[in-house]
N, C-alpha and C positions, 0 to 999 in steps of 0.2 A: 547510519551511513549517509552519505550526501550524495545520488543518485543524478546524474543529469540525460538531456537529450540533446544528439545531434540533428541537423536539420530535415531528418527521413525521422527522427521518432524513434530512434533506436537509444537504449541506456546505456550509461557506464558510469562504475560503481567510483569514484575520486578520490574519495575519502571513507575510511572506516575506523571507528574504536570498537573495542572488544572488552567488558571486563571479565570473560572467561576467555582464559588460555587456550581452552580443544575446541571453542567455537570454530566451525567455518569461515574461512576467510574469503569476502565476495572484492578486496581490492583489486581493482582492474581489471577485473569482468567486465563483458558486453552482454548486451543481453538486446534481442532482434524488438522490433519496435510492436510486438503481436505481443508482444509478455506484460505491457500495458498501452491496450486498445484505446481509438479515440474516445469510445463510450466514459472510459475510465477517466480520462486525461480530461475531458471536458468537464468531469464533476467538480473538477481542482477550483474551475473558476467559480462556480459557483458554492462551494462551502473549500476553504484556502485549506481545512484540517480535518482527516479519518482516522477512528479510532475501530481498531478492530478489538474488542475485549476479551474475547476466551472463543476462537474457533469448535473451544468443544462444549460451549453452553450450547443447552437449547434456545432455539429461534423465539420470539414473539410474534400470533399469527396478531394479524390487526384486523377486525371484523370491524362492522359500520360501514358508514361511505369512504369517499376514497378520500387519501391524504396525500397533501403533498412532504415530501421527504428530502425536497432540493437542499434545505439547511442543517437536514440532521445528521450529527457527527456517527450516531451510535446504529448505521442502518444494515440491514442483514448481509451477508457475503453469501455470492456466487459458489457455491460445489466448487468449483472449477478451481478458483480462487484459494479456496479453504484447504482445496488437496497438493495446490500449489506450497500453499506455506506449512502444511503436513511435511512435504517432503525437506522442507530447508529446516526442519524442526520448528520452526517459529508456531508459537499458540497464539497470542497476541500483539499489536502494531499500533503503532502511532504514525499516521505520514503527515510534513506539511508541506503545501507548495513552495516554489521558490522560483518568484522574479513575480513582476508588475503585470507587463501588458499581455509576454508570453509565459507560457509554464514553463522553463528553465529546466527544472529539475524538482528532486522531492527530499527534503531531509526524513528520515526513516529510522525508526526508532524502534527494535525487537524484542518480545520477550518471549523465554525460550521452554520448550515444556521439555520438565524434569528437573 
């Protein structure tokens, strides 16, 4: 789906493909500018691509000293987050930014559990 933002931060869905038929359809949905916080929004510029890979693996805890994870595609998701896309069925994501200077929008890519 090709996700954008107006200029408060709020999303709408523009564009969507489906290769399953009873998928959910999120074309022309809005969605309030809280359902991707600045926190979120601001990791776009510093890594453009997140991969979420299976909301139902287990976590890796990282013991040692501390690490930086500004560039890492594969980093753990928020509860919040996880129960989020629980609910839209989605297991799995791919998002990538879209545009230069501002973040535009997110092209969004789902995979579905079952």
């Amino acid at each position: 789906m090709l996700y954008t933002f107006d200029e408060d931060w709020n999303g709408e869905v523009l564009y969507e493909f489906k290769q399953v038929d009873d998928a959910v359809s999120y074309m022309g949905l809005h969605f309030p500018a809280s359902d991707i916080p600045k926190v979120a929004r601001d990791l776009y510029f510093q890594n453009k691509v997140r991969v979420i890979f299976d909301t139902k693996a287990p976590e890796s805890e990282i013991s040692g000293s501390k690490l930086n994870l500004k560039q890492c595609m594969l980093r753990g998701v928020a509860p919040m987050h996880k129960e989020y896309m629980a609910n839209m069925g989605i297991r799995g994501s791919l998002s990538i930014a879209v545009g230069a200077q501002v973040l535009e929008g997110l092209l969004v890519f789902h995979s579905y559990d079952g």
